[in-house]
C-alpha positions in Angstrom: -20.4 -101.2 -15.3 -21.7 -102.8 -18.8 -20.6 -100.5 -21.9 -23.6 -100.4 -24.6 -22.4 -102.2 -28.3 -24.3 -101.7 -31.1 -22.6 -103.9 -32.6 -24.0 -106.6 -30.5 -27.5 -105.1 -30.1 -27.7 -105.6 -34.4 -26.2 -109.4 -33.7 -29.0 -110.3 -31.9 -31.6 -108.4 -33.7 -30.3 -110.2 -37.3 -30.3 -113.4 -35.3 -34.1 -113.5 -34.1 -35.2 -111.9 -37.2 -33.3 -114.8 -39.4 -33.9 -117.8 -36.9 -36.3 -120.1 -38.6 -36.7 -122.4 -35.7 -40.6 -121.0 -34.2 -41.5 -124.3 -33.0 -40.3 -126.7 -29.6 -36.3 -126.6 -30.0 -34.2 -129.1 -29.1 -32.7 -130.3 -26.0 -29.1 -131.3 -25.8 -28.9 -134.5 -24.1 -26.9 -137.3 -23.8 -28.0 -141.3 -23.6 -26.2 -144.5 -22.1 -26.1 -147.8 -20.5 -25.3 -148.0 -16.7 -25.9 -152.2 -15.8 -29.4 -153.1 -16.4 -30.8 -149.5 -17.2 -30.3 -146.5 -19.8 -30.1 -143.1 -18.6 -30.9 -139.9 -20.2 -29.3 -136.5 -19.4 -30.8 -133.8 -20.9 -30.1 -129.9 -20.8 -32.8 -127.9 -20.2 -31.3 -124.7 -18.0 -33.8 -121.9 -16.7 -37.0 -124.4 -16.7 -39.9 -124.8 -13.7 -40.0 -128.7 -13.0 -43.3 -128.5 -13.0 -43.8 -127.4 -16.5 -41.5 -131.1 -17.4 -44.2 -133.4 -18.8 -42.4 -137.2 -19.6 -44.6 -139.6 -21.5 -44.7 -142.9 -22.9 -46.8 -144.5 -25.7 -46.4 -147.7 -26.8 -42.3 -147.4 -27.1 -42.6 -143.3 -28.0 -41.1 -141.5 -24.9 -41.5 -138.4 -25.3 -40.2 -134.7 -23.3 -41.8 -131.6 -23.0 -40.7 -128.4 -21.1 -41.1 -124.8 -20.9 -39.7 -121.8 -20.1 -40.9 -119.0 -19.3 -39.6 -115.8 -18.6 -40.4 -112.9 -16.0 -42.4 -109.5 -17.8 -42.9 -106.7 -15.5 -44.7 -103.8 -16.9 -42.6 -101.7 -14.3 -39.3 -103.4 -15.2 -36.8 -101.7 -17.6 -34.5 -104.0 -19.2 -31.0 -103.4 -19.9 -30.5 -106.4 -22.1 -32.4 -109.4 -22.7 -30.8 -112.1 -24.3 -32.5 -115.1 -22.9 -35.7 -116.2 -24.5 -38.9 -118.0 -23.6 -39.0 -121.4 -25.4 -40.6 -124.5 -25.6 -38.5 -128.0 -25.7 -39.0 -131.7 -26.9 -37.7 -134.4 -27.7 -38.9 -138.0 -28.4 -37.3 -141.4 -28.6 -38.4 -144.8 -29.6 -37.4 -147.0 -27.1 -37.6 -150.2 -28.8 -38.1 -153.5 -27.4 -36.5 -154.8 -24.6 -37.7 -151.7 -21.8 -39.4 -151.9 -18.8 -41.7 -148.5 -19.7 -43.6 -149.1 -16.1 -40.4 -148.5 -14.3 -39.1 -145.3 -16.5 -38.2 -142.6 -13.5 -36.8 -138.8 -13.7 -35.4 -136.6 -11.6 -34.9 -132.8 -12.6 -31.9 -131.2 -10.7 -29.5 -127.9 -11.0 -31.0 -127.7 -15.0 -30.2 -131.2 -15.8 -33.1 -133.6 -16.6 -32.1 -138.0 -15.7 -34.5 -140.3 -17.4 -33.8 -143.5 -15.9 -35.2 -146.0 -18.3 -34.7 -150.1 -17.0 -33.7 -152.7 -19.2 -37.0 -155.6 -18.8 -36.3 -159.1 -17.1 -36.6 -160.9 -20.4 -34.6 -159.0 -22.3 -31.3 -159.4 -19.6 -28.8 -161.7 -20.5 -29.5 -164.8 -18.7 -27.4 -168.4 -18.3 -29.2 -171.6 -20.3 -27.9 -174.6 -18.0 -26.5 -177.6 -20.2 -27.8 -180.8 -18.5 -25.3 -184.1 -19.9 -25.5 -188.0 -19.7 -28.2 -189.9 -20.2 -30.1 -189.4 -17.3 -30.4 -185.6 -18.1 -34.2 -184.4 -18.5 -35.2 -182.1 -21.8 -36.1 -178.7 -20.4 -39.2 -177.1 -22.0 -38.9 -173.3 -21.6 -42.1 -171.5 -21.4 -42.5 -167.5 -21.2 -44.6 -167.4 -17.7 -42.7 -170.2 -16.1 -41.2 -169.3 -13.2 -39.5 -173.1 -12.7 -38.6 -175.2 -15.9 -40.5 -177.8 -15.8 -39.0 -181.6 -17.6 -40.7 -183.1 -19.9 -41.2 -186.8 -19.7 -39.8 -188.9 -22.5 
């Protein structure tokens, strides 16, 4: 059986009254590289998938979630400790992202972003041609084939 602390009761009283922070909080997350794709973890315990909204603009990816909590006008509480909140977060992805492949997957609290490194900005292996029968390559950014170039 739970024993009733004042003590604790005036904790979290001071604590909401002297908590600045009225607008989206911040999600804990974590970011890294996994081959040729980042992923994003993200914390975000206690929220309906559906009220996840993940968008890109331009390189802005940005998260938005929401929880909300159960109000009952025939409930009694006991103790309430857990609050309804809003989260985001946004990153600027920078150049080199594939922002039509970005995927996420919301299980067990825990938000992956999934965000693919693009074909052009891989790491890639520039053959060396030698002699003096060796053809200049001319590299162009739509070429699927390098194509020589007469000389």
């Amino acid at each position: 059986m739970a024993t009733y602390d004042p003590s604790r009761d005036f904790d979290r009283l001071a604590s909401s009254l002297f908590d600045t922070r009225r607008g989206p909080r911040r999600m804990p997350m974590d970011l890294y590289r996994d081959g040729d794709h980042y992923v994003l973890t993200a914390d975000l315990p206690g929220i309906d998938p559906g009220s996840v909204d993940i968008d890109v603009d331009g390189q802005l990816l940005t998260i938005r979630a929401e929880r909300t909590l159960r109000n009952g006008d025939d409930v009694k509480w006991i103790t309430r400790e857990r609050e309804a909140a809003s989260f985001l977060r946004q990153l600027n992805l920078g150049q080199g992202i594939d922002t039509e492949r970005i995927s996420a997957n919301y299980s067990n609290g825990v938000l992956s972003v999934t965000i693919p490194v693009s074909e052009r900005a891989k790491p890639r292996k520039i053959e060396v041609m030698s002699g003096s029968d060796a053809s200049v390559i001319q590299a162009h950014e739509n070429a699927e084939e390098p194509q020589p170039i007469d000389q």
